[in-house]
TORDO-112346 format. One record per residue (C-alpha): x, y, z. Coordinates in steps of 0.5 Angstrom, whole numbers, plus 500, padded with zeros to 3 digits. Each point is the difference from the previous one (the first is absolute). Example, Ala and Ser with C-alpha at 12.3 -4.5 7.8 and 13.67 -1.06 7.14 Angstrom:
// residues 2
525491516;502507498;
//
This chain:
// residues 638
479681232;494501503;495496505;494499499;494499504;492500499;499508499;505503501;503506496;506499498;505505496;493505498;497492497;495496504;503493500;494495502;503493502;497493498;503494504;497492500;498496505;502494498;495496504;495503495;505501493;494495495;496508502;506505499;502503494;505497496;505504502;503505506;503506501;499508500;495504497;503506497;494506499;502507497;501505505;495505498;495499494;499505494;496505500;493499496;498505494;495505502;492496500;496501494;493500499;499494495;493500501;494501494;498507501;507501500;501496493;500505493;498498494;505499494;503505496;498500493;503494497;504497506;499494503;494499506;504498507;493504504;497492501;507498503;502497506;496495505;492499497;501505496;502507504;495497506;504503507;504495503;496496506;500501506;497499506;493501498;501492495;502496505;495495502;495500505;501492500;505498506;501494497;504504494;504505504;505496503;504504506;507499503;497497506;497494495;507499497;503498505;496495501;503498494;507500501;501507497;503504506;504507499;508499503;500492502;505498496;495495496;498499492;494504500;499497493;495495501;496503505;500506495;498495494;494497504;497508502;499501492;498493499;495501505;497506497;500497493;496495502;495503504;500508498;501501493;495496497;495505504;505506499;500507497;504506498;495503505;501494506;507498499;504495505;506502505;505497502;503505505;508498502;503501507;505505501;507497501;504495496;497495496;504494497;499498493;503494496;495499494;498503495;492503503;494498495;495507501;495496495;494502504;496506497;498506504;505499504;504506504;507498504;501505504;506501504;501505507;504504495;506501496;506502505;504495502;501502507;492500502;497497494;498493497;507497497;501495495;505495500;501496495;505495500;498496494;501492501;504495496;494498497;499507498;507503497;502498494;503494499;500501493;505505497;504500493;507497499;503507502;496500507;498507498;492500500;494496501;500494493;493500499;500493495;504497505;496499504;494496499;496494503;495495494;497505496;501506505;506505498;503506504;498505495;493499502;502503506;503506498;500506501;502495507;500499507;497506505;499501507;493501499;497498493;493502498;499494495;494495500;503492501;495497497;503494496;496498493;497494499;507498496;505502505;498496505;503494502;507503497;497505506;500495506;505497498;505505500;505501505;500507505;504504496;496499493;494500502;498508499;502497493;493498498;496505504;496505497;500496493;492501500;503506497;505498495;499503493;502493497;493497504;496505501;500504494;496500493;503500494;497506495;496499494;502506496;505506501;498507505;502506499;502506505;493503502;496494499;497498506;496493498;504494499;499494495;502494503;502493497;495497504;493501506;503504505;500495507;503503506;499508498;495503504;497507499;503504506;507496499;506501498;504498494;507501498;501501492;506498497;503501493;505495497;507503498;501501493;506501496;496506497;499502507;508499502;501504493;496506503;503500506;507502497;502494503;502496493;506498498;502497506;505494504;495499506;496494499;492502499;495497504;493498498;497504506;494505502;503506500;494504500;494499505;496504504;496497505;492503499;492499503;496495497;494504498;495495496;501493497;497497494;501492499;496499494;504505497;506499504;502506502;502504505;499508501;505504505;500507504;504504496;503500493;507496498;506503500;503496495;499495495;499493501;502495495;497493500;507498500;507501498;499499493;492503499;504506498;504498494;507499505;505494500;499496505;505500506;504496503;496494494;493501504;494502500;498504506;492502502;498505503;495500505;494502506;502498506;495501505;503501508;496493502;501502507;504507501;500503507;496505502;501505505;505499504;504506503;506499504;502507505;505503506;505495500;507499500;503495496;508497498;503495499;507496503;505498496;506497505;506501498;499507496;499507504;495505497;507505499;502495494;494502495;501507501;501501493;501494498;497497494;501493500;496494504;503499506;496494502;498496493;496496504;497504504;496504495;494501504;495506500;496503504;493501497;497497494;495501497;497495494;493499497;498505505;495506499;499506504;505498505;504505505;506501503;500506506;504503504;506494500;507500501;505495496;507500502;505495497;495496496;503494496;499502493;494505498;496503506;493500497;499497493;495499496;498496494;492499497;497505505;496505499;497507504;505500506;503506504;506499503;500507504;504503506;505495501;508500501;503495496;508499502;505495498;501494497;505494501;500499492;500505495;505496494;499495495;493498499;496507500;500500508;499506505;494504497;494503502;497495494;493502496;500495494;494497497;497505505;493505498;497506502;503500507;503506504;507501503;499506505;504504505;505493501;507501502;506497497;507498502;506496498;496496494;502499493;494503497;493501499;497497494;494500496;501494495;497494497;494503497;498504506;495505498;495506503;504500506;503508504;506500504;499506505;503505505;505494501;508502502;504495499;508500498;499494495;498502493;494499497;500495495;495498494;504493499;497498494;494494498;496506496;498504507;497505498;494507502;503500507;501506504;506502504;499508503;502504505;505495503;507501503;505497497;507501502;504495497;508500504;506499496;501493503;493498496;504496495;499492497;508500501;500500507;500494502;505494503;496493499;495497495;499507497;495502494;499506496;494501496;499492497;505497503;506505498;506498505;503505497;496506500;504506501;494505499;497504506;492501502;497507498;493501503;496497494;502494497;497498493;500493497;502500493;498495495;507497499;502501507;494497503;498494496;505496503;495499506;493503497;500505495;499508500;497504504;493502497;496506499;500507503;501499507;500507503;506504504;497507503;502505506;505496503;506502504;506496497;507499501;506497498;507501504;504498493;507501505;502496506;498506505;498505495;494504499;494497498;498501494;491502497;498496497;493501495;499506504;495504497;494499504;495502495;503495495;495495499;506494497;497494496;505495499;498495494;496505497;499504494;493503502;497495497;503493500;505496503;508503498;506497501;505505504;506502494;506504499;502502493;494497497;501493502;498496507;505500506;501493501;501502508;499505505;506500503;505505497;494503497;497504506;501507499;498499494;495504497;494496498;494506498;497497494;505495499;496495505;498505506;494504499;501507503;494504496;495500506;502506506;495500506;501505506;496495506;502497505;499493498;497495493;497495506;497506506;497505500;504503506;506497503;
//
């Protein structure tokens, strides 16, 4: 049994020891015991030069990626955008006047809360992309009980580093109020609609709970007083809700098609404003099921918004009632789920909608800091390989990113996050760049443990490392985004929710042996929820019409695979095997050349990847006819 004791290194681990004072226990985190660190980190992928004179332009009928990423291609900011304002630079010194001081064994948590506050109130209203705050974290510990609200624009939250033994580490302990409460009849994931307060549900927190959640609280008008009135743990509930479609969005008055770029809406357009940003968001129809491949099915179908995608708002025209985005629609948008001529679903009638994001958060970058979260009772140890949730209630992640544009995530290690160490669902232009994501303590039922991009548009993930996940994924109608020069041991996962013109090139992929749904011990879940899965993860997964509709629905349109090194270990300690090695290949999944194809074999649809990957799919799905001998479809040189 090892001792621990503050620093020290024990068995090649470092073992940081947290104690409570018993005078002071309403200030101490919730818990106590050892904090378990990696005795060694990762090593990063090679630095790739992201900037605009780098950027290419697309190939001959290839998607556009070179306006991806934060502002658009804009170089990530450094010291030169930070404000000459004093008021706006909050320093480590000024934290400690705030309670929040490194290795002192008390919750940071409100001290860390008021900083941002502070700079939300008196900095961004004045602030810019080119003047942006800072809140600068001491190296050491700091203790974190709740999840931290970033809601100040222009703000960057900058640590002393990502090395645990000299950096900035964040300890989070997720409090009784903060932890799910609510789980399913078979404790095995967090249960959304069990978890309600008046009008509020849990889903209206999804994707959940964080350890820094970039997201506005504004409540709307309505929500109010079931707001104030809601206890600790459901409070976050009705945060955000000037952003909800169902409030905020504007039904349409006549149906839009993929390419058009003005929009008629039912009626004058109030809240949109030229510069903003809105979401588009097409109703399901059972048409659009049925060109899915997804029909006929025993999965229950929903009346949702499958396809969105979050553009800038370039002119608004009240008398004619429309709107005029930045750049063509990528889909058709029927007014609602039975304008095309479809029966309805589940006996409704479901509206498609403009949804401008009222209040989204601008700007806000967070860097060179180590995060992890404690479950007590578990070691680290136990998720290697596990894919099941080893602590239902403790799905937290560590960033998430919602109604969030032009945000940032640099330099940063994650080490046994809760659930999903960086999240995303609305948001738009974000770089996630030279990061070490390792572990998670839940990788099971649900959909836990990933590098997550849904509803995510024209972002980059770049020069990241990741380890010990389940998967990475573009899912739920993420669009225009590039996943490069990243290395991870996880597959690369379109997941399905019509995702679709994404990029994935110049990766390493080496995906074990053990990389498999059926290893698992507790609260387990396949794709969908298959307890049973006896399938195995390749480098690429691919989300079938009827295998994905039990949670969304198919993958969408040409997302694009090029020069990367894959492999795949098909035997317990066997050789790994290439896997779409050829380097000049340019491999269009769903694509036919023209339009959208369903992969197939044998003149019919798959109804799942699994069992299916070492097909063939040339022509039958996957577009190989375009060859190129550079270096990258996203750079001109690596």
């Amino acid at each position: 049994m090892a001792i621990f004791v503050v620093g020290a290194l024990v068995g090649g681990a470092i073992i940081w020891w947290q104690g409570r004072d018993e005078t002071e226990a309403s200030q101490r985190p919730p818990t106590v015991g050892p904090v378990e660190l990696p005795d060694e980190l990762p090593a990063l992928p090679a630095r790739l030069d992201l900037s605009e004179a780098n950027r290419r332009a697309p190939l001959p009928g290839l998607p556009d990626w070179s306006h991806a990423g934060y502002r658009e291609g804009k170089p990530l900011p450094g010291d030169g955008e930070i404000t000459g304002d004093e008021n706006c630079v909050v320093t480590p010194e000024e934290l400690a006047d705030r309670g929040v001081r490194p290795d002192d064994r008390t919750d940071d948590t409100d001290g860390l809360q008021e900083a941002i506050d502070h700079v939300r109130a008196e900095c961004s209203p004045g602030a810019s992309y080119d003047d942006l705050s800072l809140i600068t974290l001491p190296a050491g510990q700091l203790d974190v009980s709740r999840q931290i609200s970033l809601d100040a624009d222009y703000l960057v939250l900058r640590g002393a580093g990502d090395d645990p033994a000299d950096g900035t580490r964040v300890v989070f302990r997720p409090d009784e109020n903060t932890r799910y409460d609510s789980l399913g009849d078979d404790g095995a994931d967090w249960d959304e609609d069990g978890m309600t307060h008046e009008s509020g549900k849990g889903g209206w927190l999804w994707p959940g709970r964080g350890l820094f959640r970039v997201q506005s609280r504004a409540v709307d008008e309505d929500y109010q007083e079931d707001h104030e009135s809601a206890p600790a743990n459901r409070r976050d509930l009705f945060e955000g809700t000037v952003n909800v479609h169902w409030k905020a969005g504007v039904k349409l008055a006549a149906p839009a098609e993929a390419g058009d770029t003005t929009i008629r809406l039912a009626k004058r357009p109030k809240g949109f404003e030229v510069g903003g940003y809105v979401n588009i968001r097409a109703a399901n129809t059972m048409r659009f099921y049925d060109f899915q491949h997804a029909l006929p099915t025993e999965h229950e179908l929903r009346n949702i918004h499958m396809r969105q995608q979050i553009f800038r708002v370039t002119a608004v025209d009240e008398d004619a009632e429309t709107i005029t985005i930045d750049r063509p629609l990528e889909f058709d948008v029927p007014v609602d789920s039975v304008s095309d001529g479809s029966a309805e679903i589940d006996g409704k009638t479901y509206d498609s909608k403009a949804a401008p994001l009222v209040d989204p958060v601008l700007g806000v970058g967070i860097e060179k800091l180590f995060l992890t979260q404690v479950v007590d009772g578990h070691d680290p140890a136990e998720a290697e390989h596990e894919y099941g949730n080893l602590s239902p209630a403790d799905q937290m992640h560590g960033i998430v990113f919602k109604w969030a544009v032009n945000g940032w995530v640099r330099g940063v290690t994650t080490y046994m996050t809760g659930s999903h160490p960086v999240v995303t669902e609305e948001a738009k232009n974000l770089q996630i760049e030279g990061n070490r994501f390792v572990g998670a303590w839940n990788k099971g039922k649900g959909g836990n443990g990933y590098l997550r991009g849904s509803r995510v548009w024209d972002s980059v993930y770049a020069g990241n490392t990741l380890r010990g996940l389940r998967h990475f994924t573009f899912q739920w109608s993420a669009s225009g985004n590039v996943f490069v020069g990243n290395d991870t041991d996880a597959d690369v996962n379109f997941h399905g929710g019509w995702e679709r013109h994404n990029l994935v090139e110049n990766n390493t992929v080496a995906v074990p042996f053990e990389h498999a749904p059926g290893n698992c011990s507790a609260n387990c879940g396949g794709e969908g929820g298959d307890s049973d899965d006896e399938s195995t993860w390749y480098p690429i997964w691919w989300g079938a019409g009827k295998k994905a509709v039990k949670w969304s629905g198919a993958t969408g349109p040409r997302n694009v695979v090029y020069r990367n090194t894959m492999t795949k270990q098909t035997t317990e300690g066997g050789t790994p095997v290439p896997y779409y090695a050829d380097k000049n290949t340019v491999y269009q999944f769903g694509w036919d050349g023209t339009k959208y194809l369903h992969l197939s074999r044998d003149g019919a649809p798959i109804d799942d990847w699994a069992g299916n990957e070492d097909a063939d799919f040339s022509g039958a799905g996957v577009d190989t006819s375009l060859t190129y001998a550079g270096p990258s479809l996203f750079l001109k040189a690596l």
